[in-house]
C-alpha positions as CSV (number, residue, x, y, z in Angstrom):
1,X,-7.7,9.9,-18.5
2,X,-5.9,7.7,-21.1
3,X,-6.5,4.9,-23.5
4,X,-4.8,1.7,-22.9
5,X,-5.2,-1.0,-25.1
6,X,-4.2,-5.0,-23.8
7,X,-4.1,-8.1,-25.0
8,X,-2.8,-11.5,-25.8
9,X,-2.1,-14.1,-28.4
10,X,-1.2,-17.9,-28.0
11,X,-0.4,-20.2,-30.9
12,X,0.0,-23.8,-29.7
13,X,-0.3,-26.9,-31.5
14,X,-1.7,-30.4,-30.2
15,X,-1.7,-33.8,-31.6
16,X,-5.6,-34.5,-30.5
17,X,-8.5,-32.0,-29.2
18,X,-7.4,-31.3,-26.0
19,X,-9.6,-29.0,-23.4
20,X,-7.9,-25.6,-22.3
21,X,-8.6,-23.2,-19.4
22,X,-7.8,-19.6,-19.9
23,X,-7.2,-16.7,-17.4
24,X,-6.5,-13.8,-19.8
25,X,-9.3,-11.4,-19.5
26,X,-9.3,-8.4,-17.4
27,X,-11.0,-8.2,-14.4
28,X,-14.5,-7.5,-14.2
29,X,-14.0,-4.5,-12.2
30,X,-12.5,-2.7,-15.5
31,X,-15.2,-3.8,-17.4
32,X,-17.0,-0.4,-17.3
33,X,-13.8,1.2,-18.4
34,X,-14.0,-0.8,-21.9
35,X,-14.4,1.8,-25.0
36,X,-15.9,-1.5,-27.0
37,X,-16.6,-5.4,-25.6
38,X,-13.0,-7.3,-25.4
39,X,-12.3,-9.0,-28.9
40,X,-12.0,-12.7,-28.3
41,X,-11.1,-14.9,-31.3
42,X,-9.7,-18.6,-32.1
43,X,-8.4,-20.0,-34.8
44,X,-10.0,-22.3,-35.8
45,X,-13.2,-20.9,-34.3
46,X,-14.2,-23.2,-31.5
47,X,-17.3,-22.6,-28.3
48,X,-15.6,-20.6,-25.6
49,X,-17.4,-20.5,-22.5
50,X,-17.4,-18.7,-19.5
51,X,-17.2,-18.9,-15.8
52,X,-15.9,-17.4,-12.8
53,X,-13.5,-19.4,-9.9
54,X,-13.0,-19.2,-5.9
55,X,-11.9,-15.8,-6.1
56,X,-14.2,-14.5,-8.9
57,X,-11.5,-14.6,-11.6
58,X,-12.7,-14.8,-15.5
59,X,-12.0,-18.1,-16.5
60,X,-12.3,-19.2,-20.6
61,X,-13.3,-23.0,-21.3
62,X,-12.3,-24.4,-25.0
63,X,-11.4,-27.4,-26.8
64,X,-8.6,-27.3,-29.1
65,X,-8.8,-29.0,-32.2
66,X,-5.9,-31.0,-33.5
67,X,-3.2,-29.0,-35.0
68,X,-2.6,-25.6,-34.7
69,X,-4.8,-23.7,-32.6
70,X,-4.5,-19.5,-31.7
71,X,-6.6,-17.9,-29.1
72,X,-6.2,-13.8,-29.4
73,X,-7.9,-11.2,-26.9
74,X,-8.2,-7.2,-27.5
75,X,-9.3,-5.0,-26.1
76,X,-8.9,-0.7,-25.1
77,X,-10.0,0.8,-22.4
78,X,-10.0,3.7,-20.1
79,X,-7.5,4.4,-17.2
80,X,-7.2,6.8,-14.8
81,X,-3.6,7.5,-15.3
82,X,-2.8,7.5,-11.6
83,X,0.1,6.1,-10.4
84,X,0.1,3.1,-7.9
85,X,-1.8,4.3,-4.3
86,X,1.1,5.3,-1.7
87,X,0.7,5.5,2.1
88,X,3.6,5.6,4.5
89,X,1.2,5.4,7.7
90,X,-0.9,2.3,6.6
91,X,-0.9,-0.1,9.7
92,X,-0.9,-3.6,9.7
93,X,-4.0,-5.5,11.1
94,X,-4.3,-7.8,14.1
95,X,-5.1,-11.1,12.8
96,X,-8.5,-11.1,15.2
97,X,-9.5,-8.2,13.7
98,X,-8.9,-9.3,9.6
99,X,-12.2,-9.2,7.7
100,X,-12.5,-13.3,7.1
101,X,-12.1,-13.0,3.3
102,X,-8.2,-11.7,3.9
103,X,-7.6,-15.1,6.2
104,X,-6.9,-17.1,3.5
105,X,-4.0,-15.1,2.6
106,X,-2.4,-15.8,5.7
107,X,-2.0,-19.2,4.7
108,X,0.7,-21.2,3.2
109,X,0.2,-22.1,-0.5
110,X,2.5,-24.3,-3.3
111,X,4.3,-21.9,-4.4
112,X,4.5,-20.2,-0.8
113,X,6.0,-21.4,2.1
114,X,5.4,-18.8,4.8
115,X,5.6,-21.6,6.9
116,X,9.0,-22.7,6.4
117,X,9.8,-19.4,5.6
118,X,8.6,-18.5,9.0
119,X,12.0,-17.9,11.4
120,X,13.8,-16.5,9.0
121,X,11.0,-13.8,8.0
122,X,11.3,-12.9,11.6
123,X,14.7,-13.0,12.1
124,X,15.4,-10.4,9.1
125,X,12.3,-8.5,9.5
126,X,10.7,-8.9,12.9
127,X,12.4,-5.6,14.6
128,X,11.0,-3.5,11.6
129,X,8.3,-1.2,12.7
130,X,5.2,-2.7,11.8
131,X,3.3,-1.3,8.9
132,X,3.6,0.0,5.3
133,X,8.0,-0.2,6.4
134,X,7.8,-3.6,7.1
135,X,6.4,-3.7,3.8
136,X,8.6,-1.9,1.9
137,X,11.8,-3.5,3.9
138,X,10.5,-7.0,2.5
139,X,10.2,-5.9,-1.3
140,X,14.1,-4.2,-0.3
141,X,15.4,-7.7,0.8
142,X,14.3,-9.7,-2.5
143,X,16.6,-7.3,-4.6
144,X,19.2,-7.8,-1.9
145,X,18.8,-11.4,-2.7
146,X,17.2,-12.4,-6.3
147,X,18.8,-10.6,-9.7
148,X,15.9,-10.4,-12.6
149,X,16.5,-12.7,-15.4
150,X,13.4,-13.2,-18.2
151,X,15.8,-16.6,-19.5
152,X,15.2,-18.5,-16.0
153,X,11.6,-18.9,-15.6
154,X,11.0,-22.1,-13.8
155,X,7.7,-23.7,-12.7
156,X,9.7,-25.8,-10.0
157,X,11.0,-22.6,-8.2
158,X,9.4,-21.7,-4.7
159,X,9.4,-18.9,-2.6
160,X,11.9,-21.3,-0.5
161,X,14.0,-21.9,-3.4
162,X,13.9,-17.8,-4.0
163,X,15.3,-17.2,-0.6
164,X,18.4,-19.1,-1.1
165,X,19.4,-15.8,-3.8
166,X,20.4,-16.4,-7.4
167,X,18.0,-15.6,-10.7
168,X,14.7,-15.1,-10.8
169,X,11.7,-13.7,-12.7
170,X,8.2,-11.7,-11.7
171,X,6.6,-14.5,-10.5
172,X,9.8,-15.3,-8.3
173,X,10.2,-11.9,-6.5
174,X,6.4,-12.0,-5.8
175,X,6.2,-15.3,-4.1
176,X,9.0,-14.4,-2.1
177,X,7.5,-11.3,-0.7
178,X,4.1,-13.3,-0.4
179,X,6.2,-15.7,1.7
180,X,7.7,-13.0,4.0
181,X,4.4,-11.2,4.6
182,X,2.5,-14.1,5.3
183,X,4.8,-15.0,8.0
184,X,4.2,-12.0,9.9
185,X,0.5,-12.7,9.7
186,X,0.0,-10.2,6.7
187,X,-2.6,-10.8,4.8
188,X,-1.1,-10.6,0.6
189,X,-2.3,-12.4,-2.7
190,X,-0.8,-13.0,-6.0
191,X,-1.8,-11.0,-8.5
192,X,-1.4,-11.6,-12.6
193,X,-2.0,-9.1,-14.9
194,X,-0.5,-6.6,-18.0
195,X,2.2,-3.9,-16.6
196,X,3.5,-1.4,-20.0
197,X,6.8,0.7,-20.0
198,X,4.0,3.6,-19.3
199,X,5.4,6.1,-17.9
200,X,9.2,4.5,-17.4
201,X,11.8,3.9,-19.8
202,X,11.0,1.2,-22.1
203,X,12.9,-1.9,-21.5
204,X,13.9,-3.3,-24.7
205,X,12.5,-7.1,-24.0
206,X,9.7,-8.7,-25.1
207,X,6.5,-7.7,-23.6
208,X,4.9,-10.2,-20.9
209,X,2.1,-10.8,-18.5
210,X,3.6,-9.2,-15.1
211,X,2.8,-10.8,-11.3
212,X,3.3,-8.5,-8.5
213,X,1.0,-8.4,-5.0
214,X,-1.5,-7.5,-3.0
215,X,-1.2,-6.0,0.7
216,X,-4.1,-6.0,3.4
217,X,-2.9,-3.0,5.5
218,X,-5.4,-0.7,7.4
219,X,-8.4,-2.6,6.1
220,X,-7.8,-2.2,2.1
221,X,-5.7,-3.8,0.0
222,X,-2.5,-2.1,-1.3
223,X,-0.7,-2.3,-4.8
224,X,2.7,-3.7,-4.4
225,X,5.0,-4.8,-7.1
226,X,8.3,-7.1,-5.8
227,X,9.6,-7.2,-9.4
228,X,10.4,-3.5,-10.2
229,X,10.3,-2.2,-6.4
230,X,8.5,0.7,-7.4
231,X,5.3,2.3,-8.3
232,X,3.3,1.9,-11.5
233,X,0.7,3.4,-13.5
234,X,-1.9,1.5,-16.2
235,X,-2.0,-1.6,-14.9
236,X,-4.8,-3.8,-15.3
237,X,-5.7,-6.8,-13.5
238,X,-6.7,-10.3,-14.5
239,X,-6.3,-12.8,-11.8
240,X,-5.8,-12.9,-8.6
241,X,-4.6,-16.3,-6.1
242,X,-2.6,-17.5,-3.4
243,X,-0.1,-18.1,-5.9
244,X,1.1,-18.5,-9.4
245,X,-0.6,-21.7,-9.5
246,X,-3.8,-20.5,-8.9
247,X,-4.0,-18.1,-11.8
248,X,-2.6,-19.9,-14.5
249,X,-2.8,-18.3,-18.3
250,X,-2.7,-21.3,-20.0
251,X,-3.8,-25.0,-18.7
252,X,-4.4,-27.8,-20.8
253,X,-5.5,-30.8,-20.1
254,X,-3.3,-32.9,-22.4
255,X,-0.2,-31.9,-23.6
256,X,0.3,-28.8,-26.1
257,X,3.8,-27.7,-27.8
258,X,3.6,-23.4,-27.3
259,X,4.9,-21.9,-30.6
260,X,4.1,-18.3,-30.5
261,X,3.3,-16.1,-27.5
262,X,2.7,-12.3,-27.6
263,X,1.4,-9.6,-25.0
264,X,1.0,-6.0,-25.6
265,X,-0.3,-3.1,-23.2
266,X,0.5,0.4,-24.1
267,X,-1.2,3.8,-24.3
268,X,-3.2,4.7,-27.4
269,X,-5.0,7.5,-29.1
270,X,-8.6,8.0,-30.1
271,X,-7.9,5.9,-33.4
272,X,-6.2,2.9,-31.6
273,X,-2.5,4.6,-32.6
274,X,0.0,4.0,-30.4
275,X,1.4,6.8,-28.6
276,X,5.1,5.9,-27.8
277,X,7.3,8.4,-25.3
278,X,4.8,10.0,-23.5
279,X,5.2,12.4,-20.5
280,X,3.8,11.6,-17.4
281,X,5.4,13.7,-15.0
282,X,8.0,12.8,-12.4
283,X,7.9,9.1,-11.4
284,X,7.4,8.2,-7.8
285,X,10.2,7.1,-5.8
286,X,11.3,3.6,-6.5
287,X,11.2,2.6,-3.0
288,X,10.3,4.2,0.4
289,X,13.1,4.3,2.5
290,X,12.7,2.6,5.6
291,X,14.0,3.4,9.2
């Protein structure tokens, strides 16, 4: 087991009190693994409240005062240490025999349009044996096509818009993959959460909240990430969607000027120290190579 300590801070400022919805905390799930309850401060100190959405994500309600406003979370806890879950013989599910709660991620979403995507998915990938390859083969392709680049975020860019090649950034190799699968009646979700250099070579750029995907393949769902194409170890979840619209950090319902954002995830010791370079043994492939 390790420590791993999260969190967040935004600093925004608005010109009148203007309501806010927050998906920052980590999942319920990893609750238990908490060494102490998740610090969760404002400045100024305003109500926070509470609730869960459609797919049981922690959601944060405030109102921002005029001015500046920050809203920090904290908190360590306990992981495992295991890399992301690998299985080279997982099968992919008929669509009559998908538990209902994976059908709606067979559907097209905003961000994700498996069905315009829907020829093409099976033209590149359609003679690929079925099954964890196919998976693999699709996370392949978006390298093939999309070059990582933290300067091009866009809100406007879809999974259609990631097919046509170019820049891109987390959230743009996921919703292309997300695109693909869905296509070929694969059940996968969006997934938002913190990712560290744990384990890998730290890459000198500021730390971020990282998107990657979820997989329904012999009747669990699988750990993929699109961005870095390989496997991963403390991770920790805190939305999941059909898309990146669905698990938005930060919405507010008025408009806000964003003047400081900063993200952290990285293993610690007993004291909350943080314990840079450490050896985790060999790293998993990048890729499983298909065929």
């Amino acid at each position: 087991m390790m420590l791993v300590r999260v969190g967040h801070q935004f600093r925004i400022t608005v010109e009148q009190p203007t309501p806010l919805i927050c998906l920052v905390a980590p999942e319920a799930a990893r609750h238990p693994d908490f060494v102490a309850p998740e610090e969760v401060t404002t400045t100024p100190e305003v109500e926070v409240h509470e609730y869960r959405d459609r797919f049981d994500n922690i959601c944060r309600r405030m109102i921002a005062p005029a001015g500046e406003f920050i809203l920090r979370g904290d908190v360590t806890l306990y992981d495992s240490e295991a890399w992301d879950e690998v299985d080279p013989d997982a099968q992919e599910v008929p669509v009559e025999e998908l538990p209902d709660e994976a059908l709606m991620f067979l559907m097209p979403s905003r961000y994700v349009e498996s069905d315009v995507l829907s020829q093409q998915a099976w033209d590149l990938f359609g003679q690929v044996t079925p099954g964890w390859g196919r998976v693999q083969a699709i996370l392949d392709h978006g390298h093939k096509v999309l070059r990582f680049d933290y300067g091009t975020a866009s809100v406007f860019r879809t999974a259609h818009d990631a097919s046509q090649g170019g820049t891109g950034v987390c959230r743009d190799f996921a919703h292309l993959s997300l695109a693909y699968l869905r296509a070929m009646n694969i059940p996968a979700r969006y997934v938002n959460g913190y990712v560290g250099d744990i384990g890998v070579p730290k890459v000198d750029a500021p730390m971020d909240f990282a998107a990657w995907i979820e997989v329904f393949l012999s009747g669990r769902w699988w750990t993929f990430d699109p961005r870095n194409n390989e496997r991963r170890l403390g991770r920790v979840v805190v939305a999941r969607g059909h898309d990146a619209a669905d698990v938005s950090m930060l919405s507010s319902f008025g408009p806000h000027t964003l003047t400081g954002f900063d993200v952290w995830c990285h293993p610690v010791d007993k004291e909350g120290n943080e314990l840079p370079g450490m050896d985790y043994g060999p790293q998993p492939p990048k890729a499983l190579t298909v065929g």
